[in-house]
C-alpha positions as CSV (number, residue, x, y, z in Angstrom):
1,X,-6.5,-3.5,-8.2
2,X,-6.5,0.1,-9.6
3,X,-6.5,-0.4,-13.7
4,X,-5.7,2.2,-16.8
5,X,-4.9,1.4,-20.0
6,X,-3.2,-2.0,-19.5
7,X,-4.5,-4.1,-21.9
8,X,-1.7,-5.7,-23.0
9,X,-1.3,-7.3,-19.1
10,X,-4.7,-6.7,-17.8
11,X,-5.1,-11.2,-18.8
12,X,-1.3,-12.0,-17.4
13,X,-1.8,-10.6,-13.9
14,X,-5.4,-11.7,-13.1
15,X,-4.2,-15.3,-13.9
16,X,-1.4,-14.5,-11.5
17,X,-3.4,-13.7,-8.8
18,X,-6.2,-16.3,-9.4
19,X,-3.3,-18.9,-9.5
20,X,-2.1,-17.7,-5.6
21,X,-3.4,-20.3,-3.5
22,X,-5.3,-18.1,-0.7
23,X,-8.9,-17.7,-0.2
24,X,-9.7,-13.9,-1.8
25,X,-11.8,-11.4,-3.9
26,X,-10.3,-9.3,-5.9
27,X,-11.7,-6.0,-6.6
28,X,-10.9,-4.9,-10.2
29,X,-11.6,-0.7,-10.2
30,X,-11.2,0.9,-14.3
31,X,-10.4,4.2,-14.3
32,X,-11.9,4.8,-17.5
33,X,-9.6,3.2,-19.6
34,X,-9.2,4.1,-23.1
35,X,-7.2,1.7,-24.9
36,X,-9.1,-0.9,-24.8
37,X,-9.0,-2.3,-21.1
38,X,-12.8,-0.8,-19.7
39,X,-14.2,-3.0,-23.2
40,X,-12.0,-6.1,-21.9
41,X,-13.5,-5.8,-18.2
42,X,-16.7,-5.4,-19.5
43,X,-17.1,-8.2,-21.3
44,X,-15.4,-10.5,-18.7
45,X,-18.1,-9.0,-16.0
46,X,-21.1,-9.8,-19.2
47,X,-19.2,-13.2,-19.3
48,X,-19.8,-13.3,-15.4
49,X,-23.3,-12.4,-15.0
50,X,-24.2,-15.0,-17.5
51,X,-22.9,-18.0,-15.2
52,X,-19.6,-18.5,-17.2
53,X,-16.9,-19.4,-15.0
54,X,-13.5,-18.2,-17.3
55,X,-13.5,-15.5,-19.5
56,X,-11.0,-15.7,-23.2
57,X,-7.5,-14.5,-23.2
58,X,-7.1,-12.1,-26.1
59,X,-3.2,-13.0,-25.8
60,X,-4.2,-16.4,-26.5
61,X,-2.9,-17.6,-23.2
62,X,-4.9,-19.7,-20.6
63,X,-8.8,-18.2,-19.9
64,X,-9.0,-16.1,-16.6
65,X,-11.0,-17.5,-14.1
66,X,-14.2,-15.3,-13.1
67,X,-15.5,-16.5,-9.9
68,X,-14.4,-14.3,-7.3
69,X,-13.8,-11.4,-9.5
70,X,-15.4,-8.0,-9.0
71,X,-15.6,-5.3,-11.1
72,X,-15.9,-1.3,-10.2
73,X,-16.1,0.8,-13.5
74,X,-15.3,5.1,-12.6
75,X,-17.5,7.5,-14.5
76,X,-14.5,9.8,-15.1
77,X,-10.6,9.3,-14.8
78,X,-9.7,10.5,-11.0
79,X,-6.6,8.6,-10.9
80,X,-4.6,5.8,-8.7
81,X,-5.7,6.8,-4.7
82,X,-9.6,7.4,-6.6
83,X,-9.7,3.7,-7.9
84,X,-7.9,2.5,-4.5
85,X,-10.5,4.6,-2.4
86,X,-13.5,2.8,-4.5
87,X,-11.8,-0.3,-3.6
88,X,-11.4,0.0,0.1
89,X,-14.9,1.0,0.0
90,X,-16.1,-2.1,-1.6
91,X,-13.6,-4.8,-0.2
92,X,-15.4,-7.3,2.6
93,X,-12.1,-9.0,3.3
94,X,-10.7,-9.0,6.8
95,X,-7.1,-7.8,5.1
96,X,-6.5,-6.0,2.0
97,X,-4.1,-6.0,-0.4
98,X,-2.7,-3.6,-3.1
99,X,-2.1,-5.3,-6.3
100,X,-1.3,-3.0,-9.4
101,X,-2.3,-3.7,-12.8
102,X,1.0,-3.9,-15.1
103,X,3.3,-7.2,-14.7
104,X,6.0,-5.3,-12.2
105,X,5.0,-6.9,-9.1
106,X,4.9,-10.4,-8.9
107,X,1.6,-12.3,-7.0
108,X,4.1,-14.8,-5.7
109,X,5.1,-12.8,-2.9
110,X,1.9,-12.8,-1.4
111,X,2.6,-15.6,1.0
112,X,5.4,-13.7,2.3
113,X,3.9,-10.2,2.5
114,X,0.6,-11.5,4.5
115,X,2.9,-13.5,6.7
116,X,3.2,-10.4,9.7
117,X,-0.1,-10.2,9.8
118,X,-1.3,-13.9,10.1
119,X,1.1,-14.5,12.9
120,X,-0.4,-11.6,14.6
121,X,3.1,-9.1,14.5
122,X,1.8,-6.0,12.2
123,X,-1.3,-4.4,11.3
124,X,0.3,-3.1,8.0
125,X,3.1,-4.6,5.4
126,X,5.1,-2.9,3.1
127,X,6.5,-5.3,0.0
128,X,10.1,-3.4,-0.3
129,X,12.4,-3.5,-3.5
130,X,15.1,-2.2,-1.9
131,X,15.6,-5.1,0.4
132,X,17.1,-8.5,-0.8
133,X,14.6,-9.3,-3.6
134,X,15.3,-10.1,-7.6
135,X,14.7,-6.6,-9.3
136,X,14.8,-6.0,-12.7
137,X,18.2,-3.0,-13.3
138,X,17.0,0.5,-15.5
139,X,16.1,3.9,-14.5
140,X,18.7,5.3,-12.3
141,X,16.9,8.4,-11.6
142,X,13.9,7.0,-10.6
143,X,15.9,4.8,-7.8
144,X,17.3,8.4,-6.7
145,X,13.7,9.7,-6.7
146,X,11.9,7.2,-4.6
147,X,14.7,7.1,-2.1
148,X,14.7,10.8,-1.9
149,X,11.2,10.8,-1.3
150,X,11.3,7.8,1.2
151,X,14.0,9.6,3.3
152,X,11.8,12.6,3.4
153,X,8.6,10.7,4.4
154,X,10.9,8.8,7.3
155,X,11.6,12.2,9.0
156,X,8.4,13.2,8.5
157,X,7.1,10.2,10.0
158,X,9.7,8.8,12.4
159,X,9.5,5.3,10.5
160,X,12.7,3.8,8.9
161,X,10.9,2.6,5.7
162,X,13.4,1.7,2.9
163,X,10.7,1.8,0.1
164,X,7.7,4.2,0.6
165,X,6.8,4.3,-2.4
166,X,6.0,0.3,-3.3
167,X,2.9,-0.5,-4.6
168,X,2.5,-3.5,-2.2
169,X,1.2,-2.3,1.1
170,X,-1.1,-4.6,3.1
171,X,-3.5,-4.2,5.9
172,X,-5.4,-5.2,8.3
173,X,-9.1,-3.9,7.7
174,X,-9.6,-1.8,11.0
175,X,-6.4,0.6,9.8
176,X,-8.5,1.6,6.6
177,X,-11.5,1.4,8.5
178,X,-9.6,5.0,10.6
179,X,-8.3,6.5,7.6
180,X,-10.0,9.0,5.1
181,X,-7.6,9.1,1.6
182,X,-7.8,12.5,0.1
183,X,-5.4,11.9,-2.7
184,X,-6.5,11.0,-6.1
185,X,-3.2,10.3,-8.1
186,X,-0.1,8.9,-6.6
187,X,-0.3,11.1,-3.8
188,X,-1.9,8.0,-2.0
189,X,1.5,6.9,-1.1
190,X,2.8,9.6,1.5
191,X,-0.9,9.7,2.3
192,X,-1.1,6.6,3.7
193,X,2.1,6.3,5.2
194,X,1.9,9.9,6.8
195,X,-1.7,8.5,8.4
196,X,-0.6,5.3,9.4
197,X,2.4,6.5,11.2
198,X,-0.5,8.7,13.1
199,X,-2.6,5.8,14.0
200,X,0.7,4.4,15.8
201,X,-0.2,0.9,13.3
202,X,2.2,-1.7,13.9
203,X,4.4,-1.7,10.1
204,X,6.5,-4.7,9.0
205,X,8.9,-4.2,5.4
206,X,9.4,-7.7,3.7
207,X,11.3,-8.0,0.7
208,X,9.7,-8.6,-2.7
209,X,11.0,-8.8,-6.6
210,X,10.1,-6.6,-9.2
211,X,10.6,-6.1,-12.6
212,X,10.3,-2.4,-13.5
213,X,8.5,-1.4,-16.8
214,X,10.3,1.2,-19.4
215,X,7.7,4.3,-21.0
216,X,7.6,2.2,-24.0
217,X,5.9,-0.8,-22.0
218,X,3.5,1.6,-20.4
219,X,5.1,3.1,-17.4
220,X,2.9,6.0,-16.2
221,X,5.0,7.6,-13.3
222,X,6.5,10.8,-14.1
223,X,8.3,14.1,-12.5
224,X,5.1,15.7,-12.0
225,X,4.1,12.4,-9.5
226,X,7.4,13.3,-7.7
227,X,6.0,16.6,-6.9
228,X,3.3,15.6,-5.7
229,X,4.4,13.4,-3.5
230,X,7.0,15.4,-2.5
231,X,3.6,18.2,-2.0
232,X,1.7,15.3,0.3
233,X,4.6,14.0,2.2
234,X,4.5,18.0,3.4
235,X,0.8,18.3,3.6
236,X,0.0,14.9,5.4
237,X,2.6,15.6,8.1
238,X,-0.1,17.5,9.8
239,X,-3.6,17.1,10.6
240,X,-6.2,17.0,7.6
């Protein structure tokens, strides 16, 4: 879970994920937050070291459960693919998940989204919005964007992917276990698509809901991240 400045849902979603009834460890990376968040963390890992097994909710909610909580803390702010990178690096699990830190994408769909890969069919999962799930309606624009930049990255690639740009992507461990990520912002995405299409991984799309943020609840994405990614679906396309 890749984390900056989300304060106000940094509590919501880790009870979310602790409530999802699977054996896990979740890998919390701060990318040197500065509103707040890092201070939140840190006292929930102080909490942890001590023996307690919950931490407070500062939104007066229900405590968040610290027992199989980890926490990575950056020295500097590198960026989205930078926390996921640290993560990867850290993560024991035999499949790992990508689980962002606002309230957009919804833990539920977790059962659904490991589902290929339990029964043996893929080696990766993408969690697609564009596919049958509830979706919250706003930002035009932005639907334009990601599906130009999913077309591009499907002729780059030769997958028919409906949503390359989702947060949720799943995999097996031996996929990361091949793959070097170069890109510190959220260049990670064509990255990793560009690089599993190379490794010939099999890839499953399952729907998922999601319930978009607006800038003033703390959407980060901008027109620069479209560049990029329109930069790295170009770059990735051939050997790094």
């Amino acid at each position: 879970m890749p984390v900056y400045n989300e304060r106000a849902t940094i509590g919501e979603i880790l009870r979310r994920v602790q409530e999802t009834e699977i054996r896990k460890e979740v890998l919390i990376v701060d990318d040197c937050s500065t509103d707040g968040t890092r201070q939140m963390l840190e006292a929930m890992a102080g909490l942890q070291a001590k023996g307690e097994k919950s931490a407070p909710a500062l939104d007066g909610d229900d405590p968040v459960p610290l027992g199989n909580l980890h926490f990575l803390f950056q020295g500097q702010n590198q960026g989205k693919g930078a926390a996921l990178r640290r993560g990867f690096a850290e993560a024991t699990g035999d499949i790992v998940l990508v689980q962002d830190a606002d309230l957009e994408y919804d833990p539920r769909d977790y059962a659904k989204l490991l589902e290929p890969i339990l029964d043996g069919r893929a080696d990766v999962v993408y969690g697609s919005r564009f596919s049958g799930g509830p979706q919250r309606v706003h930002y035009f624009w932005h639907y334009v964007a990601n599906k130009i930049l999913t077309l591009l990255s499907d002729i780059s690639t030769n997958l028919k992917l409906s949503d390359m740009e989702t947060c949720y992507k799943v995999f097996r461990r031996e996929v990361l276990e091949g793959i070097q990520i170069r890109s510190n912002r959220f260049g990670f995405e064509p990255e990793i698509t560009a690089k599993i299409a190379k490794g010939h991984w099999r890839i499953y799309e399952v729907p998922i809901s999601y319930a978009g943020r607006t800038y003033e609840e703390g959407k980060k994405i901008t027109w620069k991240d479209g560049f990029q990614a329109l930069w790295c679906i170009i770059r990735f396309r051939f050997p790094d």
